[in-house]
N, C-alpha and C positions, 0 to 999 in steps of 0.2 A: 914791249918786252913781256908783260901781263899776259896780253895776246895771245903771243907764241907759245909760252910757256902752258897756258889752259888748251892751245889746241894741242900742245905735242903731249900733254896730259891724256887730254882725253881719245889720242887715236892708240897709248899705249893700255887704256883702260878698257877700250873697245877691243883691241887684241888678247886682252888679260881673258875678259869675260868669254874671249871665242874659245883660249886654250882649257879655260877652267870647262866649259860644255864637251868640249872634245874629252878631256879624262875621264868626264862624268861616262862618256859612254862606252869606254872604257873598263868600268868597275869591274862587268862581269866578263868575265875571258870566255865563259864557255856558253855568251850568249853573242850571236853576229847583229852588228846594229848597224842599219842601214844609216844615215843623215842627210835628210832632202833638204835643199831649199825650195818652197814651192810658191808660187801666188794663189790667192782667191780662187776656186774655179780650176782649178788647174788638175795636173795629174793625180792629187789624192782623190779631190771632188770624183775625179771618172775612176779611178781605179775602184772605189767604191760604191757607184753608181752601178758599174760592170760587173763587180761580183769578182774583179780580179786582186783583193786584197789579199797578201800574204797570212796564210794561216800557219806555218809553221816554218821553222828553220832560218828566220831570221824576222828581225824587228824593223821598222820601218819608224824612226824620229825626224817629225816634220817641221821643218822652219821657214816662217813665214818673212821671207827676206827679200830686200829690194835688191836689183841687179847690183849695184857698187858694193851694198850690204856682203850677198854672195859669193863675190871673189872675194874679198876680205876674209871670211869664215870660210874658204877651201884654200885659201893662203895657209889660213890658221891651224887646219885639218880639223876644224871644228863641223865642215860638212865635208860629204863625201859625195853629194850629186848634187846638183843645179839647172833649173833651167836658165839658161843664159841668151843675150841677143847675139849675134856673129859678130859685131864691134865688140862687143864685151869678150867675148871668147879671143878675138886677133890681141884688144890690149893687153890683155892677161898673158896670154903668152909673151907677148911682148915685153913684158915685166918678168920674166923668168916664171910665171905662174904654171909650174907642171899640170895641167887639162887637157884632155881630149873629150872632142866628139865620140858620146856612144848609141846613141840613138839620133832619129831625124825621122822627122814626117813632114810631108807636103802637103801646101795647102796654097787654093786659089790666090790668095792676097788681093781678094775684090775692094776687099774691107778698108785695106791700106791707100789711101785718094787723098787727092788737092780737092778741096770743096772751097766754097763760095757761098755769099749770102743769093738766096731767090732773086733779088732786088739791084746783084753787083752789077755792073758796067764788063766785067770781067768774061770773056766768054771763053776761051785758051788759052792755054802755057803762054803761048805767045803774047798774051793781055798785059801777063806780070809785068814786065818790065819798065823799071820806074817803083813800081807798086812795094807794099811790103809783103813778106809771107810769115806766118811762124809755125814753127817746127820745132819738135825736140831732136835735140843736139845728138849725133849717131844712131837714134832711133832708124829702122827700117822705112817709114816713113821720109828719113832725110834723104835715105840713098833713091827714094823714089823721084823728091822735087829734085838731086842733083841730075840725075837721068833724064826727068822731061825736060830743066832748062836746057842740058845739051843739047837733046833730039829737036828741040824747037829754036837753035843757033841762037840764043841770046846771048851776048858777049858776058864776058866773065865778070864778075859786080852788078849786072842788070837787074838781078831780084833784090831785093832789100831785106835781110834773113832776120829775123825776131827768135832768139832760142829760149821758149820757155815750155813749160811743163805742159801735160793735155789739158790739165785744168784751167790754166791760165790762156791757153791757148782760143780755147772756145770761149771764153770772158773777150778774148780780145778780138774774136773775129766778131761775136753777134754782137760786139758796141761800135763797130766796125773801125778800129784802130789796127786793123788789119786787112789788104786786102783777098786774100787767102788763108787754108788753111790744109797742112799735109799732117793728117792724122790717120788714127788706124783704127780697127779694132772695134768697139760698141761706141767708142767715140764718134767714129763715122756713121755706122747705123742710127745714133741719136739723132745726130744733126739732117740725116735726109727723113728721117719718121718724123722727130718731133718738131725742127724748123724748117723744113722745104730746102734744106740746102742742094745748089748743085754740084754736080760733079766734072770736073775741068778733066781731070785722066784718073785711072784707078792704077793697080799695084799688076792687074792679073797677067797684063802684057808684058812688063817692063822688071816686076820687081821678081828675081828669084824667089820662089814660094817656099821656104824650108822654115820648120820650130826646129831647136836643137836640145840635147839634153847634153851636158859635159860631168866629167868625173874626174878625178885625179888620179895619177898615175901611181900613186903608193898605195889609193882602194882598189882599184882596176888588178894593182896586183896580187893585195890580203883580200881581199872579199869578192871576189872575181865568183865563185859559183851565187852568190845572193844580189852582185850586181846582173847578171844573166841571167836571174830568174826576175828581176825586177825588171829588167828591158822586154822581157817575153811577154812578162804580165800588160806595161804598157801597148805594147804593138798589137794583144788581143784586146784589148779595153778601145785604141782606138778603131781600130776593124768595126767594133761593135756599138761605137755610136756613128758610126756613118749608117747602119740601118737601123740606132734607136734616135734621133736628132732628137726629139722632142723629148724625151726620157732626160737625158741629159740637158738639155736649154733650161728644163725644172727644174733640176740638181744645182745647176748655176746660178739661176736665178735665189733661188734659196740659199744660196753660200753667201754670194757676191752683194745681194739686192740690186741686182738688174734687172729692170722689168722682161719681162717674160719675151713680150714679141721682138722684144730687144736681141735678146740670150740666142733662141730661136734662129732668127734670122743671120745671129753670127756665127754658129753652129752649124748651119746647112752653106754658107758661105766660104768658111773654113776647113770643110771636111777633109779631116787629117788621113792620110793616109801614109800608112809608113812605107819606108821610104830605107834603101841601101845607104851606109854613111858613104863609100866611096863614092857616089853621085855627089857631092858637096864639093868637090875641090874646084872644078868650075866656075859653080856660081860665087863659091866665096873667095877666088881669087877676082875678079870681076867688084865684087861688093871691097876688096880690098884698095883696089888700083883707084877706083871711084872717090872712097873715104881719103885715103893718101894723096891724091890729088888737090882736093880739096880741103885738104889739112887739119882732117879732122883724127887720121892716123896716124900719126910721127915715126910709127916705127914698124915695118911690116917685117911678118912673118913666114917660113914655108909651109904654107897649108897642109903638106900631103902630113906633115908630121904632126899635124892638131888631131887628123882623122882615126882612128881605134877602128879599122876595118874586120877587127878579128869578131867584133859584134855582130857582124853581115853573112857566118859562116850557117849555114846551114844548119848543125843544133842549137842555134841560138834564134829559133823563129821568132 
């Protein structure tokens, strides 16, 4: 009973603190404040690398929030943008969470792969079975091994799923309590630079390539000219590290502490290019039927209604 009571304590203390940030921004009326959730490296890092920072007509308050962190604090209306993963955007609605898609860019998903120790037994999808794999739980990454075990007909339970963190992830393949590993991102780039790991399938064939950026429908509607100037500024910031990569892999590297060739090589690998939000309904219905299949979505959504296409109109470059 102790228990319960300190956690229902502390998820009302964690809402307390989002709404008391939310008033905060508040105070002044006749200033527009933007409320990002952002990661490491992320769209502040380039917005200011590019030169695309907001000088006037509204503020930009950055919060450095984990994905569960972020719906939480735009439940709260303690932010007002996010970047989110496509599980995380389908649960959230799924929960009544009023968000849409306002922006979207594409990107190879070289990065997102099943690797392998140098040394494994392991040579194809088709090796898995029997074997274990570990993956993070709705990660982009997950929807990649559920895809290759299809395409490669191993019957339903053949892989042996390990759901833990990226961290724990690569602890557990290079002691090799793991026979695979579906990661993403500098995580993969580590493992083929700094261990020789190989690569069993990547992301670039298989996995829809989209980043997404979500907003709530009650900023979308008050702060609708400073969210459109903040979508403009992104979509020219990323234009412009696809011809500065290395400008920016510094920027990252300097934020995040990712070695360089590291930053680099995921940077030219990931090269964002933006991208129509109406192009998502597709893939993320596809990423939906997949997850829900495999029970990692309980509760689907209609996508065309997650999408804010008004963002793709022509003054809104």
């Amino acid at each position: 009973m102790r228990i319960k009571l300190g956690i229902i304590f502390m998820k009302t203390f964690v809402v307390a603190v989002f709404l008391a940030l939310a008033a905060c921004s508040a105070e002044n009326p006749r200033e527009t404040y933007l409320s990002v959730s952002d990661g490491k490296g992320g769209a502040r890092t380039l917005l200011r690398v590019a030169g695309e920072e907001p000088a006037r007509g509204y503020e930009i308050k950055w919060r450095e929030l984990k994905s569960r962190e972020a719906l939480d604090a735009l439940y709260a209306g303690a932010v007002d943008i996010a970047g989110v993963g496509d599980t995380a955007l389908i649960n959230g609605r799924a929960r009544g969470l009023p968000i849409k898609v306002i922006t979207a860019w594409r990107i190879t998903n070289e990065n997102t792969a099943i690797v392998t120790r140098a040394d494994s037994p392991v040579h194809a999808v088709g090796d898995l079975g029997g074997r274990k794999v570990c993956v993070t739980r709705g990660a982009m990454e997950h929807f990649l091994l559920l895809k290759a075990v299809e395409a490669a007909k191993l019957p339903q339970g053949a892989v042996d799923t390990a759901y833990l963190t990226p961290s724990d992830c690569r602890v557990a393949l290079d002691s090799g309590a793991v026979a695979a590993w579906a990661s993403a991102g500098s995580y993969t780039i580590s493992e083929l630079l700094r261990n020789k790991a190989r690569i069993l399938i990547s992301g670039d064939s298989v996995v829809p390539g989209f980043g997404i950026i979500v907003a709530t429908e009650k900023s979308i509607k008050e702060k609708r000219p400073a969210i459109e100037d903040f979508v403009a500024r992104l979509r020219r910031a990323r234009l412009w590290a696809l011809d500065h990569p290395e400008a920016y892999a510094e920027a990252i590297a300097a934020e995040t502490g990712t070695p360089y060739d590291i930053a680099l090589l995921q940077v030219k690998r990931d090269s964002a290019e933006p991208v129509p939000v109406a192009g998502l309904e597709g893939p993320m219905r596809e990423i939906q039927r997949v997850f829900v299949d495999a029970g990692v979505i309980n509760t689907p959504i209609e996508v065309r209604a997650a999408l804010d296409i008004s963002f793709d109109r022509p003054n809104n470059p």
